[in-house]
C-alpha positions as CSV (number, residue, x, y, z in Angstrom):
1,X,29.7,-8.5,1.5
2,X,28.8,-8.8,4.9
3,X,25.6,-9.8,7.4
4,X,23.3,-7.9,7.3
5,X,20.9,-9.2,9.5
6,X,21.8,-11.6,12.6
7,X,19.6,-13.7,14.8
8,X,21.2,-14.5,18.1
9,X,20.0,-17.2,20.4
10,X,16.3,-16.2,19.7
11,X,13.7,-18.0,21.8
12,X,9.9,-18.1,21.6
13,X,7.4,-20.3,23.8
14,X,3.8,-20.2,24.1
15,X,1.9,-21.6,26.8
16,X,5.0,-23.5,28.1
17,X,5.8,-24.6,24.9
18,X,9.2,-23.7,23.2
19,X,8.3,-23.5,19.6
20,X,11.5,-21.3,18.7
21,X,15.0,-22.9,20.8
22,X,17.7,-20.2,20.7
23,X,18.2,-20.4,17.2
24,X,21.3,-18.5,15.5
25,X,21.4,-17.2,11.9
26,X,22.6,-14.9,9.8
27,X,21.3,-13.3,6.4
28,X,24.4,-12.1,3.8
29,X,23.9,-9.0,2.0
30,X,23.2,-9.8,-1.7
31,X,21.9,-13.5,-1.2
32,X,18.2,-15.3,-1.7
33,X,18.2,-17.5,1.5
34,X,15.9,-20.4,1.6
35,X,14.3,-21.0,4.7
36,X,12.3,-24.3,5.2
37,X,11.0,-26.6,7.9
38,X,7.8,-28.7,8.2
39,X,4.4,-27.5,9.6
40,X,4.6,-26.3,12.9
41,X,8.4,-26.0,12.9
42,X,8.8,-22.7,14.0
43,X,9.7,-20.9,11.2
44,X,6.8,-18.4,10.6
45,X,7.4,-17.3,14.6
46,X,11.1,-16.9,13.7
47,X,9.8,-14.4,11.0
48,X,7.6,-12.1,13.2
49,X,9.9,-11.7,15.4
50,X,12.1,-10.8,13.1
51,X,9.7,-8.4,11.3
52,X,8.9,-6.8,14.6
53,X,5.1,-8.1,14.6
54,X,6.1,-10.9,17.6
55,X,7.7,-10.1,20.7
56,X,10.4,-12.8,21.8
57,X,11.2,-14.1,24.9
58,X,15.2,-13.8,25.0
59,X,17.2,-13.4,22.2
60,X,18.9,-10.6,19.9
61,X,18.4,-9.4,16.1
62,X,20.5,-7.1,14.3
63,X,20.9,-5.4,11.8
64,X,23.9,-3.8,9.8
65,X,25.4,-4.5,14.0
66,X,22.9,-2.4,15.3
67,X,20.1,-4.3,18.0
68,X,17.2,-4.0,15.9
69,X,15.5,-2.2,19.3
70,X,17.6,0.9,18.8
71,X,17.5,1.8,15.1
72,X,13.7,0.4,15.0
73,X,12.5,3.5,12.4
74,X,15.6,2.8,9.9
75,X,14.9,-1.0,10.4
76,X,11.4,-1.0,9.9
77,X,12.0,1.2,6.6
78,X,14.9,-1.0,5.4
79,X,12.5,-3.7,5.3
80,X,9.8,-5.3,3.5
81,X,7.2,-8.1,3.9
82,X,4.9,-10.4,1.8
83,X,2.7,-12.2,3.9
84,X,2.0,-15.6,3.4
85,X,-2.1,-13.9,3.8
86,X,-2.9,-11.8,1.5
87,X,-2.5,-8.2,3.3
88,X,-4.7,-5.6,0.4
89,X,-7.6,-4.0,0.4
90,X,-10.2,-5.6,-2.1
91,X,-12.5,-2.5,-2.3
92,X,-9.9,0.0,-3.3
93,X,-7.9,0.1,-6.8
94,X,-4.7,-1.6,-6.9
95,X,-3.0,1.4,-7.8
96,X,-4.3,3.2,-4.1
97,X,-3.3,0.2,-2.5
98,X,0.6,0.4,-3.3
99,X,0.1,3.8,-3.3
100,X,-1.4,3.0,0.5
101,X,1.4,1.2,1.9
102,X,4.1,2.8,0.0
103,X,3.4,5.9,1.8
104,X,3.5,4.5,5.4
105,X,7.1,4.5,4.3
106,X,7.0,8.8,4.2
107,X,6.9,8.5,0.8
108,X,4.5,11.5,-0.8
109,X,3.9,13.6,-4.5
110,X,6.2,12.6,-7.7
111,X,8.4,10.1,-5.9
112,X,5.2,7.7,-4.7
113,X,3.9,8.1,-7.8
114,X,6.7,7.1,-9.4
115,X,6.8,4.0,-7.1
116,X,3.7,3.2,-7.5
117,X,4.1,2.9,-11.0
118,X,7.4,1.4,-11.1
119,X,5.9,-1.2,-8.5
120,X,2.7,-2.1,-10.6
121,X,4.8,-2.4,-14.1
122,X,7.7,-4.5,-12.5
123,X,4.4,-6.9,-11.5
124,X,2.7,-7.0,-14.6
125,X,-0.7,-5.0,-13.0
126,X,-0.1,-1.5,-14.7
127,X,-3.0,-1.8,-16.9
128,X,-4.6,-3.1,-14.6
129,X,-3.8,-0.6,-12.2
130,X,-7.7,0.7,-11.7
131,X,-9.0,-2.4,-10.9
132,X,-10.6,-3.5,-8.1
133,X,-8.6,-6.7,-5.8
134,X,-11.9,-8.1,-5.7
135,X,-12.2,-9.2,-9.2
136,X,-8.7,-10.3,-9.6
137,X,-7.5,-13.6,-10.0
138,X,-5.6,-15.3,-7.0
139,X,-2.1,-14.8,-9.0
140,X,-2.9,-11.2,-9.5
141,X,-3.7,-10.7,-6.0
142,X,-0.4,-12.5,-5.2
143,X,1.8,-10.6,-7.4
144,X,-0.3,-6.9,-5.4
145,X,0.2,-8.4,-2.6
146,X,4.3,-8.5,-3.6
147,X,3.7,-4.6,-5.3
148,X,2.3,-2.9,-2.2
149,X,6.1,-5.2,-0.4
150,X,8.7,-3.1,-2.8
151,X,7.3,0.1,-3.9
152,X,9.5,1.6,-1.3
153,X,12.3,-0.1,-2.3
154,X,13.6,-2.3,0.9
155,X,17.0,-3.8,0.9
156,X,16.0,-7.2,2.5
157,X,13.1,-8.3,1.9
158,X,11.0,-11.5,3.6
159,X,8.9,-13.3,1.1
160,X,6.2,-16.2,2.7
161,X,4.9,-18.6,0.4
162,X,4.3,-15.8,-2.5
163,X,3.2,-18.6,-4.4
164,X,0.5,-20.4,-2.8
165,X,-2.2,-21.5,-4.6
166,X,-1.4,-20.1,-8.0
167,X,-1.5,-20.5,-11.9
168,X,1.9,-21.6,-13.2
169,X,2.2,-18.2,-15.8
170,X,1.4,-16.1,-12.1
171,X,4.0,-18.5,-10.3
172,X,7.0,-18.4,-13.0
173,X,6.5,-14.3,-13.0
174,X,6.8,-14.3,-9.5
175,X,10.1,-16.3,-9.9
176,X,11.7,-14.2,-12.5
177,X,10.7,-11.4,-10.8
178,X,12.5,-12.5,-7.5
179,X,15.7,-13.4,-9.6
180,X,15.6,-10.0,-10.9
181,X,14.6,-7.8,-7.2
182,X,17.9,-9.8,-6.0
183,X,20.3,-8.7,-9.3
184,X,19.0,-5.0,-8.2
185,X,20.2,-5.7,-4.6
186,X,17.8,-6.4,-2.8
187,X,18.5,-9.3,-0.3
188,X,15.8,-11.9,0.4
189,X,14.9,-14.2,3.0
190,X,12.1,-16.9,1.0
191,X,9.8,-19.2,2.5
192,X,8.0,-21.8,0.6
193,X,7.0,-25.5,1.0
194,X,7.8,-25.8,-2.6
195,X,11.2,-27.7,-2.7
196,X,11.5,-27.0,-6.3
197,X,11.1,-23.5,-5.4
198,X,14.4,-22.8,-2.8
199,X,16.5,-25.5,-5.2
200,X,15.8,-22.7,-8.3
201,X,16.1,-19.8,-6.2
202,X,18.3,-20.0,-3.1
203,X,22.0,-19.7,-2.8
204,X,21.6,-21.0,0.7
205,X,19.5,-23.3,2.8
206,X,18.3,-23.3,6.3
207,X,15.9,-26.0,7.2
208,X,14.3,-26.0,10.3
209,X,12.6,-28.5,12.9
210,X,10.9,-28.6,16.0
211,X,12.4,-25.4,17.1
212,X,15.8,-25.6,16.1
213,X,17.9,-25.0,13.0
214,X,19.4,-28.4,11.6
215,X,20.9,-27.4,8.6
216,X,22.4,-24.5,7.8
217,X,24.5,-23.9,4.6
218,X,25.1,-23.1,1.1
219,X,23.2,-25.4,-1.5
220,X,26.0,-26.9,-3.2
221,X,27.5,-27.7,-0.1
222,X,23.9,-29.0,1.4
223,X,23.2,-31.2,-2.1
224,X,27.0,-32.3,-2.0
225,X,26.5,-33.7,1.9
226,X,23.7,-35.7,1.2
227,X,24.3,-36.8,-2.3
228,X,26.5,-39.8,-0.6
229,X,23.0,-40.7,1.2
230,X,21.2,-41.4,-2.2
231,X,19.7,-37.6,-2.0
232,X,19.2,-37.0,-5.6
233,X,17.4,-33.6,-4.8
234,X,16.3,-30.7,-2.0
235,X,13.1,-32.5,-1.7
236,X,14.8,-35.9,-0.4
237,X,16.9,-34.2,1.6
238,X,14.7,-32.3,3.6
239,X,12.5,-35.8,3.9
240,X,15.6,-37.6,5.3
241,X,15.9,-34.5,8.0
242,X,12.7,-34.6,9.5
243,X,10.7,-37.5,8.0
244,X,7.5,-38.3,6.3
245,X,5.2,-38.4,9.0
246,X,2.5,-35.8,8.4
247,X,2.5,-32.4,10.2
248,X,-0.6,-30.4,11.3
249,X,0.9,-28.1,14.1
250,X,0.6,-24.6,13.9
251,X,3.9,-22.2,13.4
Protein backbone atom coordinates (compact mmCIF):
# COMPACT_ATOMS: atom_id res chain seq x y z
CA UNK A 1 0.00 0.00 0.00
CA UNK A 2 0.80 3.34 -0.93
CA UNK A 3 0.55 7.21 0.45
CA UNK A 4 -2.24 8.25 0.55
CA UNK A 5 -1.95 11.56 1.76
CA UNK A 6 1.34 13.80 1.32
CA UNK A 7 2.41 17.05 2.86
CA UNK A 8 5.03 18.87 0.94
CA UNK A 9 7.11 21.66 2.28
CA UNK A 10 3.93 23.17 4.16
CA UNK A 11 4.51 26.49 5.82
CA UNK A 12 2.32 28.57 8.22
CA UNK A 13 3.27 31.89 10.09
CA UNK A 14 1.23 34.18 11.99
CA UNK A 15 2.03 37.65 12.78
CA UNK A 16 5.66 37.13 11.50
CA UNK A 17 5.93 34.13 13.32
CA UNK A 18 6.63 30.70 11.48
CA UNK A 19 4.86 28.27 13.63
CA UNK A 20 4.69 25.46 10.75
CA UNK A 21 8.62 25.33 8.73
CA UNK A 22 8.05 23.53 5.44
CA UNK A 23 7.44 20.35 6.95
CA UNK A 24 7.23 17.12 4.76
CA UNK A 25 5.15 13.93 5.60
CA UNK A 26 3.36 11.33 4.34
CA UNK A 27 0.34 9.17 5.72
CA UNK A 28 0.35 5.19 4.33
CA UNK A 29 -2.78 3.78 3.50
CA UNK A 30 -3.79 1.15 6.12
CA UNK A 31 -1.59 2.62 9.13
CA UNK A 32 -2.51 4.55 12.67
CA UNK A 33 0.15 7.30 12.55
CA UNK A 34 1.03 8.98 15.77
CA UNK A 35 1.57 12.47 15.63
CA UNK A 36 3.09 14.29 18.75
CA UNK A 37 4.91 17.45 19.70
CA UNK A 38 4.83 19.68 22.78
CA UNK A 39 2.35 22.67 23.30
CA UNK A 40 2.68 25.12 20.83
CA UNK A 41 4.58 22.91 18.42
CA UNK A 42 2.71 23.36 15.48
CA UNK A 43 0.98 20.39 15.14
CA UNK A 44 -2.75 21.33 15.52
CA UNK A 45 -1.94 24.16 12.51
CA UNK A 46 -0.41 21.31 10.55
CA UNK A 47 -3.98 19.62 10.94
CA UNK A 48 -6.24 22.47 9.71
CA UNK A 49 -4.50 22.94 7.01
CA UNK A 50 -4.69 19.67 6.23
CA UNK A 51 -8.43 19.41 6.94
CA UNK A 52 -9.02 22.40 4.83
CA UNK A 53 -10.19 24.67 7.84
CA UNK A 54 -6.54 26.73 7.68
CA UNK A 55 -5.24 28.29 4.73
CA UNK A 56 -1.32 27.86 4.35
CA UNK A 57 1.12 30.11 3.29
CA UNK A 58 3.23 27.89 0.72
CA UNK A 59 3.21 24.43 0.55
CA UNK A 60 1.32 21.29 -1.16
CA UNK A 61 -1.09 18.42 0.24
CA UNK A 62 -2.23 15.61 -1.68
CA UNK A 63 -4.11 13.15 -1.83
CA UNK A 64 -4.21 9.61 -3.70
CA UNK A 65 -1.49 12.26 -6.09
CA UNK A 66 -4.02 14.60 -6.69
CA UNK A 67 -3.38 18.54 -5.07
CA UNK A 68 -5.94 18.44 -2.51
CA UNK A 69 -7.17 21.99 -4.37
CA UNK A 70 -8.43 20.23 -7.36
CA UNK A 71 -10.38 17.16 -6.12
CA UNK A 72 -11.53 19.41 -2.89
CA UNK A 73 -15.38 17.64 -3.03
CA UNK A 74 -13.86 13.88 -3.15
CA UNK A 75 -11.25 14.99 -0.53
CA UNK A 76 -13.47 16.62 1.84
CA UNK A 77 -15.82 13.40 1.58
CA UNK A 78 -12.90 11.00 1.90
CA UNK A 79 -12.31 12.44 5.09
CA UNK A 80 -13.15 12.69 8.61
CA UNK A 81 -12.47 14.71 11.72
CA UNK A 82 -12.73 14.54 15.62
CA UNK A 83 -11.92 17.69 17.07
CA UNK A 84 -9.97 17.96 19.93
CA UNK A 85 -13.47 20.46 21.08
CA UNK A 86 -16.24 18.88 21.31
CA UNK A 87 -18.13 19.76 17.78
CA UNK A 88 -22.33 18.43 18.78
CA UNK A 89 -25.19 20.00 19.43
CA UNK A 90 -26.23 19.50 23.22
CA UNK A 91 -30.00 20.40 22.67
CA UNK A 92 -30.69 17.89 19.99
CA UNK A 93 -30.76 13.89 20.46
CA UNK A 94 -27.61 12.13 19.68
CA UNK A 95 -29.22 10.14 17.14
CA UNK A 96 -30.14 13.72 14.93
CA UNK A 97 -26.79 14.75 15.50
CA UNK A 98 -24.94 11.90 13.59
CA UNK A 99 -27.84 11.87 11.60
CA UNK A 100 -26.85 15.93 11.20
CA UNK A 101 -23.41 15.61 10.02
CA UNK A 102 -23.67 12.37 8.32
CA UNK A 103 -25.87 14.00 5.83
CA UNK A 104 -23.59 17.01 4.95
CA UNK A 105 -21.80 14.03 3.39
CA UNK A 106 -25.20 13.62 0.68
CA UNK A 107 -26.08 10.92 2.61
CA UNK A 108 -30.25 10.70 2.78
CA UNK A 109 -33.35 7.88 3.49
CA UNK A 110 -32.38 4.08 4.37
CA UNK A 111 -28.58 4.44 3.91
CA UNK A 112 -28.26 7.49 6.75
CA UNK A 113 -30.29 5.70 8.71
CA UNK A 114 -28.42 2.85 8.44
CA UNK A 115 -25.30 4.88 9.35
CA UNK A 116 -26.66 6.41 11.89
CA UNK A 117 -27.30 3.37 13.59
CA UNK A 118 -24.28 1.57 12.64
CA UNK A 119 -22.32 4.73 13.96
CA UNK A 120 -24.22 4.91 17.46
CA UNK A 121 -23.92 0.93 18.05
CA UNK A 122 -20.17 0.72 16.99
CA UNK A 123 -19.90 3.63 19.97
CA UNK A 124 -21.85 2.06 22.51
CA UNK A 125 -24.76 5.12 22.47
CA UNK A 126 -27.54 3.16 20.62
CA UNK A 127 -29.73 2.97 23.62
CA UNK A 128 -28.91 5.91 24.28
CA UNK A 129 -29.61 7.19 21.03
CA UNK A 130 -32.67 9.71 22.27
CA UNK A 131 -30.87 11.36 24.62
CA UNK A 132 -29.98 14.72 24.92
CA UNK A 133 -25.77 15.69 24.76
CA UNK A 134 -26.50 17.80 27.54
CA UNK A 135 -26.98 15.21 30.19
CA UNK A 136 -24.23 12.95 28.98
CA UNK A 137 -21.27 12.27 30.63
CA UNK A 138 -17.91 13.75 29.25
CA UNK A 139 -16.94 10.08 27.81
CA UNK A 140 -20.22 9.84 26.11
CA UNK A 141 -19.94 13.08 24.56
CA UNK A 142 -16.41 12.02 23.38
CA UNK A 143 -17.30 8.75 21.95
CA UNK A 144 -20.65 11.31 19.89
CA UNK A 145 -18.35 13.48 19.17
CA UNK A 146 -16.23 10.25 17.30
CA UNK A 147 -20.03 8.86 15.92
CA UNK A 148 -21.14 12.12 14.21
CA UNK A 149 -16.68 11.58 12.58
CA UNK A 150 -17.53 8.03 10.81
CA UNK A 151 -21.08 7.58 10.02
CA UNK A 152 -20.11 8.33 6.59
CA UNK A 153 -17.48 6.05 6.52
CA UNK A 154 -14.04 8.10 5.66
CA UNK A 155 -11.00 6.26 4.66
CA UNK A 156 -8.53 8.48 6.63
CA UNK A 157 -9.55 9.79 9.38
CA UNK A 158 -7.77 12.65 11.90
CA UNK A 159 -8.46 11.93 15.50
CA UNK A 160 -7.30 15.04 18.24
CA UNK A 161 -6.98 14.10 21.62
CA UNK A 162 -10.34 11.86 21.57
CA UNK A 163 -9.49 11.14 24.91
CA UNK A 164 -9.19 14.21 26.95
CA UNK A 165 -10.56 14.33 30.09
CA UNK A 166 -12.19 10.99 30.34
CA UNK A 167 -13.21 7.91 32.57
CA UNK A 168 -10.81 4.92 31.91
CA UNK A 169 -14.05 2.39 30.74
CA UNK A 170 -14.98 5.65 28.06
CA UNK A 171 -11.05 5.87 27.18
CA UNK A 172 -10.29 1.91 26.68
CA UNK A 173 -13.65 1.87 24.35
CA UNK A 174 -12.36 4.53 22.45
CA UNK A 175 -9.05 2.50 21.98
CA UNK A 176 -10.53 -0.72 20.94
CA UNK A 177 -12.69 1.02 18.90
CA UNK A 178 -9.77 2.72 16.98
CA UNK A 179 -7.91 -0.68 16.63
CA UNK A 180 -10.95 -1.95 15.16
CA UNK A 181 -12.01 1.38 12.54
CA UNK A 182 -8.24 0.67 11.38
CA UNK A 183 -8.70 -3.44 10.77
CA UNK A 184 -11.92 -2.12 8.62
CA UNK A 185 -9.53 0.14 6.63
CA UNK A 186 -9.77 3.08 7.64
CA UNK A 187 -6.43 4.94 7.98
CA UNK A 188 -5.78 7.26 10.88
CA UNK A 189 -3.69 10.10 11.64
CA UNK A 190 -3.90 10.33 15.98
CA UNK A 191 -3.05 13.10 18.21
CA UNK A 192 -2.76 12.75 21.79
CA UNK A 193 -0.37 14.01 24.63
CA UNK A 194 -0.87 10.63 26.12
CA UNK A 195 2.47 8.71 25.35
CA UNK A 196 0.94 5.54 26.48
CA UNK A 197 -1.66 6.23 24.03
CA UNK A 198 0.61 6.48 20.38
CA UNK A 199 3.06 3.50 21.95
CA UNK A 200 -0.45 1.14 22.03
CA UNK A 201 -1.82 2.45 19.03
CA UNK A 202 0.67 3.72 16.37
CA UNK A 203 2.62 1.84 13.82
CA UNK A 204 4.50 4.98 13.29
CA UNK A 205 5.65 8.13 15.00
CA UNK A 206 6.17 11.72 14.03
CA UNK A 207 7.12 14.01 16.74
CA UNK A 208 7.17 17.51 16.26
CA UNK A 209 8.95 20.74 17.60
CA UNK A 210 8.99 24.30 17.12
CA UNK A 211 7.76 24.02 13.70
CA UNK A 212 9.59 21.28 12.28
CA UNK A 213 9.39 17.46 12.19
CA UNK A 214 12.34 15.82 14.22
CA UNK A 215 11.45 12.36 14.04
CA UNK A 216 9.85 10.61 11.68
CA UNK A 217 9.65 6.74 11.62
CA UNK A 218 8.20 3.59 12.40
CA UNK A 219 8.04 2.66 16.23
CA UNK A 220 10.24 -0.16 16.43
CA UNK A 221 12.68 1.55 14.59
CA UNK A 222 12.07 4.93 16.84
CA UNK A 223 12.18 2.72 20.33
CA UNK A 224 15.24 0.73 18.82
CA UNK A 225 17.26 4.29 18.11
CA UNK A 226 16.92 5.48 21.40
CA UNK A 227 16.97 2.42 23.47
CA UNK A 228 21.04 2.78 23.25
CA UNK A 229 20.32 6.33 25.10
CA UNK A 230 18.68 4.63 28.23
CA UNK A 231 15.07 5.37 26.52
CA UNK A 232 13.11 2.60 28.10
CA UNK A 233 9.77 4.05 26.61
CA UNK A 234 7.88 6.70 23.95
CA UNK A 235 7.53 8.91 26.87
CA UNK A 236 11.51 9.28 27.52
CA UNK A 237 12.02 9.58 24.24
CA UNK A 238 10.00 12.29 23.28
CA UNK A 239 11.44 14.10 26.77
CA UNK A 240 15.02 13.62 25.38
CA UNK A 241 13.80 15.40 21.94
CA UNK A 242 12.48 18.48 23.19
CA UNK A 243 12.96 18.59 26.92
CA UNK A 244 11.24 19.15 30.13
CA UNK A 245 10.81 22.67 30.30
CA UNK A 246 7.15 23.45 30.45
CA UNK A 247 5.17 24.68 27.38
CA UNK A 248 2.25 27.10 27.38
CA UNK A 249 2.27 28.37 23.69
CA UNK A 250 -0.68 28.07 21.64
CA UNK A 251 -0.70 25.56 18.33
Amino acid sequence: MGSLLEVKALTKAYDGKQVVRGINFSVQEGEILGYIGPNGAGKSTTIKMIIDVEKKDNGEIFYCGEKIGNIMKVYKKAIGVVPQEIAIYEDISAYDNVKFFCSLYGHKGDDLKERVKEALEFTGLWEHRKGLPAKFSGGMKRRLNIACSIAHSPKLLFMDEPTAGIDPQSRKHIMESIKILNARGTTIVYVSHYMEEIEALCNRIIIMDHGEIIEDMEKSQLKLKFEKLGCKNLEDIFLRLTGTALRDGEE
